[in-house]
N, CA, C and O atoms as a Maestro MAE file, in Angstrom:
{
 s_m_m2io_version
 :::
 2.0.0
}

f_m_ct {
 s_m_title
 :::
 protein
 m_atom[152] {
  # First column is atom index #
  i_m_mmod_type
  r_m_x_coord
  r_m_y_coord
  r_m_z_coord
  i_m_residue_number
  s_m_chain_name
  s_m_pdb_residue_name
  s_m_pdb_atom_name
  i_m_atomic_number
  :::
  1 25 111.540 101.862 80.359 1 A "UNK " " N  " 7
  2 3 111.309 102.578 81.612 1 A "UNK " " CA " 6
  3 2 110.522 103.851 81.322 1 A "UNK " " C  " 6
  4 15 110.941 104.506 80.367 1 A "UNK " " O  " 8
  5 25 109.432 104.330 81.987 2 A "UNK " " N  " 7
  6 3 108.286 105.296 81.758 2 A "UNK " " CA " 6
  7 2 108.414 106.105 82.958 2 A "UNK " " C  " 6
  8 15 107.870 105.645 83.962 2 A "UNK " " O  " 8
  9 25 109.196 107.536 83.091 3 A "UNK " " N  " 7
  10 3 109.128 107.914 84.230 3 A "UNK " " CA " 6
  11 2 107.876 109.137 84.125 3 A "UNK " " C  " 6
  12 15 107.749 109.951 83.211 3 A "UNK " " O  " 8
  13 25 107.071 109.004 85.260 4 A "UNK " " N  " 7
  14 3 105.766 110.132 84.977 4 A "UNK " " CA " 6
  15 2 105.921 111.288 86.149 4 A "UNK " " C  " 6
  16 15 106.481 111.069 87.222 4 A "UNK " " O  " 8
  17 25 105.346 112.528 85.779 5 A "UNK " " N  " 7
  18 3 105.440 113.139 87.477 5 A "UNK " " CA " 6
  19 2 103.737 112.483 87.796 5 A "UNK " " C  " 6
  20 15 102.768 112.068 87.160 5 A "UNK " " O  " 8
  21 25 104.153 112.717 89.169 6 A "UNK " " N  " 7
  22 3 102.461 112.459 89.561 6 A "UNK " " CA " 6
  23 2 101.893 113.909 89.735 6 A "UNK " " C  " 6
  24 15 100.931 114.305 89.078 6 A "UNK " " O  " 8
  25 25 102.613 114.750 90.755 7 A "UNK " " N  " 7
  26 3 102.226 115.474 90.966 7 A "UNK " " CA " 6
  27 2 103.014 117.237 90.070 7 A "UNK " " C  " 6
  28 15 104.188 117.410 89.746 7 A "UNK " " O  " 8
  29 25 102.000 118.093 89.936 8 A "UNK " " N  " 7
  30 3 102.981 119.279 89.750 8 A "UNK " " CA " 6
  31 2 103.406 119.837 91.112 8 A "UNK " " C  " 6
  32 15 104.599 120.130 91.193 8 A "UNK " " O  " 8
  33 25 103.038 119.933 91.636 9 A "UNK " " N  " 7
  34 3 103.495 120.612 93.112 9 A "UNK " " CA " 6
  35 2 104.505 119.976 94.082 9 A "UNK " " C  " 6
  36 15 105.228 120.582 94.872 9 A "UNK " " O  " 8
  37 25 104.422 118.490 93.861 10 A "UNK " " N  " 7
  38 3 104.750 118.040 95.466 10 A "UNK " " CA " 6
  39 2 106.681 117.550 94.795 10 A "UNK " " C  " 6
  40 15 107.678 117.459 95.512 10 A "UNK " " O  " 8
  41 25 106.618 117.356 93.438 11 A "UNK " " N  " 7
  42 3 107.697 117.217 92.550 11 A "UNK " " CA " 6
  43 2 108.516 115.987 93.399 11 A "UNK " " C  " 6
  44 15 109.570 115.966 94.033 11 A "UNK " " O  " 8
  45 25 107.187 114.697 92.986 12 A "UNK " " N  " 7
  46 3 107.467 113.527 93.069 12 A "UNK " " CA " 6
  47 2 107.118 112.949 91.818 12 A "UNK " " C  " 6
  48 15 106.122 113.287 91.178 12 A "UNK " " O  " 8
  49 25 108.376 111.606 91.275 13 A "UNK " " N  " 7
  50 3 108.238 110.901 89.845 13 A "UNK " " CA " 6
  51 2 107.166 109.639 90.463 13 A "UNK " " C  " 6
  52 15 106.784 109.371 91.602 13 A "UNK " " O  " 8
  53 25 106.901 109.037 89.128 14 A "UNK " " N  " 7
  54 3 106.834 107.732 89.849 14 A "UNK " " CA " 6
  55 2 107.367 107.051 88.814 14 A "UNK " " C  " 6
  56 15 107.260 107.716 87.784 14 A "UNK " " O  " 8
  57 25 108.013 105.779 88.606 15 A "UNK " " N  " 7
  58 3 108.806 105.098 88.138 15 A "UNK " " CA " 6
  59 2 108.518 103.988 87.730 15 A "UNK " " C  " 6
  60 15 108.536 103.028 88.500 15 A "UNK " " O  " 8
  61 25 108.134 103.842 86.219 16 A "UNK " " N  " 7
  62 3 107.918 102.344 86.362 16 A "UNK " " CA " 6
  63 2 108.522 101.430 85.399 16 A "UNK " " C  " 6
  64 15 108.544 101.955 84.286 16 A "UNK " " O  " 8
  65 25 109.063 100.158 85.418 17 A "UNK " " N  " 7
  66 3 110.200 99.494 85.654 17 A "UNK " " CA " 6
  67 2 108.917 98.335 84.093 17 A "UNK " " C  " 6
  68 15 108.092 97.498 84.459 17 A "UNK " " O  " 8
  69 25 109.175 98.693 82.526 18 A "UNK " " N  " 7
  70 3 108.810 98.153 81.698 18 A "UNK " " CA " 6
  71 2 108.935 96.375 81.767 18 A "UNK " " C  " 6
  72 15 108.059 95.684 81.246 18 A "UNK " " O  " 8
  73 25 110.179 95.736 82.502 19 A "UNK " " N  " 7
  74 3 110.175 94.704 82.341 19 A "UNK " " CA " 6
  75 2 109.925 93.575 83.513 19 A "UNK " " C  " 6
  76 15 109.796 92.354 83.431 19 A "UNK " " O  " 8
  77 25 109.906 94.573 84.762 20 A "UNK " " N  " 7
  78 3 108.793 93.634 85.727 20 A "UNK " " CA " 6
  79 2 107.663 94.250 86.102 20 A "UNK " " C  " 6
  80 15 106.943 93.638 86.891 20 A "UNK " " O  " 8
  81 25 107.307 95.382 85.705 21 A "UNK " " N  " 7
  82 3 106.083 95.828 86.001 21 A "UNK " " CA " 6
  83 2 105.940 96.687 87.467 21 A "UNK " " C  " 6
  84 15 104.996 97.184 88.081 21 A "UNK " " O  " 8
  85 25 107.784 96.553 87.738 22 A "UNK " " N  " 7
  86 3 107.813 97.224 89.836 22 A "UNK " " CA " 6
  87 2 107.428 98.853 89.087 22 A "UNK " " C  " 6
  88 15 107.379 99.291 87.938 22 A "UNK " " O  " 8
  89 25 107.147 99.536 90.810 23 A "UNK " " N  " 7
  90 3 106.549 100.559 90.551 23 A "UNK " " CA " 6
  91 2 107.244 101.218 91.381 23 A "UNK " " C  " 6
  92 15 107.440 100.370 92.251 23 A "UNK " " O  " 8
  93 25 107.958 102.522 91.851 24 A "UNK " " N  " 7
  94 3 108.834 103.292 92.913 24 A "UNK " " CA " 6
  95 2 108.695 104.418 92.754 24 A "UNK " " C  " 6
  96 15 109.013 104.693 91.597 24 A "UNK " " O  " 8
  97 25 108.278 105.544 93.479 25 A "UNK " " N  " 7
  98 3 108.179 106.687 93.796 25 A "UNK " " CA " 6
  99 2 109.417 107.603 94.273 25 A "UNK " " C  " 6
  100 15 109.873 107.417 95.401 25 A "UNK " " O  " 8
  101 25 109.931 108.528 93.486 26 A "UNK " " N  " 7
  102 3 110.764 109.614 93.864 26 A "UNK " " CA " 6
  103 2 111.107 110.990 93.699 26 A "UNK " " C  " 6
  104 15 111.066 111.844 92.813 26 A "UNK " " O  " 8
  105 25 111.453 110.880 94.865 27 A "UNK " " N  " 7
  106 3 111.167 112.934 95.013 27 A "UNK " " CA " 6
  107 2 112.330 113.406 93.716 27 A "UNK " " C  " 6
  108 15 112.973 112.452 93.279 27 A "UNK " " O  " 8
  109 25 112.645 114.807 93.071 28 A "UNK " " N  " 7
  110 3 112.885 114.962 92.220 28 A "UNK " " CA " 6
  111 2 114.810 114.501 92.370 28 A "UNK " " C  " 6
  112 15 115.701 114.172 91.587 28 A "UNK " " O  " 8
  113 25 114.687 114.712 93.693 29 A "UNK " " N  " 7
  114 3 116.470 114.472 94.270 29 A "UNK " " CA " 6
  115 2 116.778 113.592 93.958 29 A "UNK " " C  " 6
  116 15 117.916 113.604 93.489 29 A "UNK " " O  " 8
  117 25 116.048 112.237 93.977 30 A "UNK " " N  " 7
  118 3 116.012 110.807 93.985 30 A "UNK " " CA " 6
  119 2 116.271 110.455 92.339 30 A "UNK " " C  " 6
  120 15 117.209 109.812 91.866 30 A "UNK " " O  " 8
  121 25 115.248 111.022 91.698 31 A "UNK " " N  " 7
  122 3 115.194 110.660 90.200 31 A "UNK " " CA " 6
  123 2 116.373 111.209 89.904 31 A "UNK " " C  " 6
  124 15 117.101 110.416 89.308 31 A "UNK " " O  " 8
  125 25 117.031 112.683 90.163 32 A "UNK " " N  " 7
  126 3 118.418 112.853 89.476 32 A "UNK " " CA " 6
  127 2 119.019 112.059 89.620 32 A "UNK " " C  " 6
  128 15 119.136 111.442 88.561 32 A "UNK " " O  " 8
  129 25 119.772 111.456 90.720 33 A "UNK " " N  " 7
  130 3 120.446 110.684 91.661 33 A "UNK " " CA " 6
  131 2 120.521 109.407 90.773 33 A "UNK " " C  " 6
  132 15 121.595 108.985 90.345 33 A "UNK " " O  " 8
  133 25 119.063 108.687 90.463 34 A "UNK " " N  " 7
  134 3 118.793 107.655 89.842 34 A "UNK " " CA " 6
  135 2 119.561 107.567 88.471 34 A "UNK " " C  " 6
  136 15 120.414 106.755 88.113 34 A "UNK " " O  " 8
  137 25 118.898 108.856 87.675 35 A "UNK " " N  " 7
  138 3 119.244 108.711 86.275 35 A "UNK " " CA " 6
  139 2 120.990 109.162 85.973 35 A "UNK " " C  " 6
  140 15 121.721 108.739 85.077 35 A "UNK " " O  " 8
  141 25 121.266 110.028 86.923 36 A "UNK " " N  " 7
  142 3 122.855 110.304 87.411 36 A "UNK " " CA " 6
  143 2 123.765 108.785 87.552 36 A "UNK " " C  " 6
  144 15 124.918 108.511 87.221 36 A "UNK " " O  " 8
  145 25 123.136 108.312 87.926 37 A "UNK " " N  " 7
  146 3 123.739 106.610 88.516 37 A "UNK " " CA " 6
  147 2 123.778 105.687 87.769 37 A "UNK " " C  " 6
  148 15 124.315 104.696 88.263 37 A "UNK " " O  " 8
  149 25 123.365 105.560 86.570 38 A "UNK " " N  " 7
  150 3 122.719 104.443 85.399 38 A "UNK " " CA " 6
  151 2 124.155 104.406 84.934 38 A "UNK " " C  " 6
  152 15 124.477 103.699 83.979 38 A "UNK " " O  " 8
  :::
 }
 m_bond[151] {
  # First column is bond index #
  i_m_from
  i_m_to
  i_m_order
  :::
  1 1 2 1
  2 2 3 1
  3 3 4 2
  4 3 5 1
  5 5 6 1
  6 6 7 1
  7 7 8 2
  8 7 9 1
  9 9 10 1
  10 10 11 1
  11 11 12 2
  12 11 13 1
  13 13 14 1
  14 14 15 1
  15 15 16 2
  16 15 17 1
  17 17 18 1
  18 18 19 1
  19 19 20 2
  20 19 21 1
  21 21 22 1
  22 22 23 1
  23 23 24 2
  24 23 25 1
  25 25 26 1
  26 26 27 1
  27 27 28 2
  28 27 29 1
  29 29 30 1
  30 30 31 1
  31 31 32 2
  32 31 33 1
  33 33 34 1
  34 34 35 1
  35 35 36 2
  36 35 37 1
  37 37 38 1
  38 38 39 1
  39 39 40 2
  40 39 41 1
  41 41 42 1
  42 42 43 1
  43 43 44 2
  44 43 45 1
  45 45 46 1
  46 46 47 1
  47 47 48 2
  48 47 49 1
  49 49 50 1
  50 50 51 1
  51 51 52 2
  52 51 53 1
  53 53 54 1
  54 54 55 1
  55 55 56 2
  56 55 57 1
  57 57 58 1
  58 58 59 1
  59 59 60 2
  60 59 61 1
  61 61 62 1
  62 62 63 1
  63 63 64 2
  64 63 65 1
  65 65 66 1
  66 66 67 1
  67 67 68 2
  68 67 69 1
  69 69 70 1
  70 70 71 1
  71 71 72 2
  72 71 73 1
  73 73 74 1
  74 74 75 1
  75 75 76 2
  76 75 77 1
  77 77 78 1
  78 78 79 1
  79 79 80 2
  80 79 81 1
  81 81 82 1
  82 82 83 1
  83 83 84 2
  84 83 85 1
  85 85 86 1
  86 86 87 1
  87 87 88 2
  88 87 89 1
  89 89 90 1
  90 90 91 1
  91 91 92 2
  92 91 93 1
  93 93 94 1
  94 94 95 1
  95 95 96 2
  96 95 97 1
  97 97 98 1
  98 98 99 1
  99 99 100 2
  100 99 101 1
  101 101 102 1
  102 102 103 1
  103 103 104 2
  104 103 105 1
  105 105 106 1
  106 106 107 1
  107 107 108 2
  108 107 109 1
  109 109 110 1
  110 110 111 1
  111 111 112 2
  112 111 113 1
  113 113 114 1
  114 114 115 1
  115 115 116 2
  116 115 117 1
  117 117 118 1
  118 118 119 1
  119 119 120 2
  120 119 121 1
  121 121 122 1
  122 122 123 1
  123 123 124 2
  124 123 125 1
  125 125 126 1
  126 126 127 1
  127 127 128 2
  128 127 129 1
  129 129 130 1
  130 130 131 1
  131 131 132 2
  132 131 133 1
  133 133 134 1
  134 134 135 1
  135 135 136 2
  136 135 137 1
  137 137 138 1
  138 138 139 1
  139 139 140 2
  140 139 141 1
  141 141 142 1
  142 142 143 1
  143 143 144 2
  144 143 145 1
  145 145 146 1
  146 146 147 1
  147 147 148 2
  148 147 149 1
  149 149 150 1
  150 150 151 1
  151 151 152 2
  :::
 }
}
């Protein structure tokens, strides 16, 4: 899993998923939330 920011300002990730190739966008709330949840 490769998480990148896209932006510096708008402090959205984007997410991308090494073993199907999905792609998901999240605001920084989201990514805690995410990696909080694993």
């Amino acid at each position: 899993m490769i998480v990148g920011q896209e932006e510096q300002k708008t402090k959205t990730f984007k997410l991308k998923n090494l073993t199907d190739s999905s792609e998901k966008t999240l605001s920084e709330k989201e990514l805690v939330e995410f990696l909080n949840g694993r």
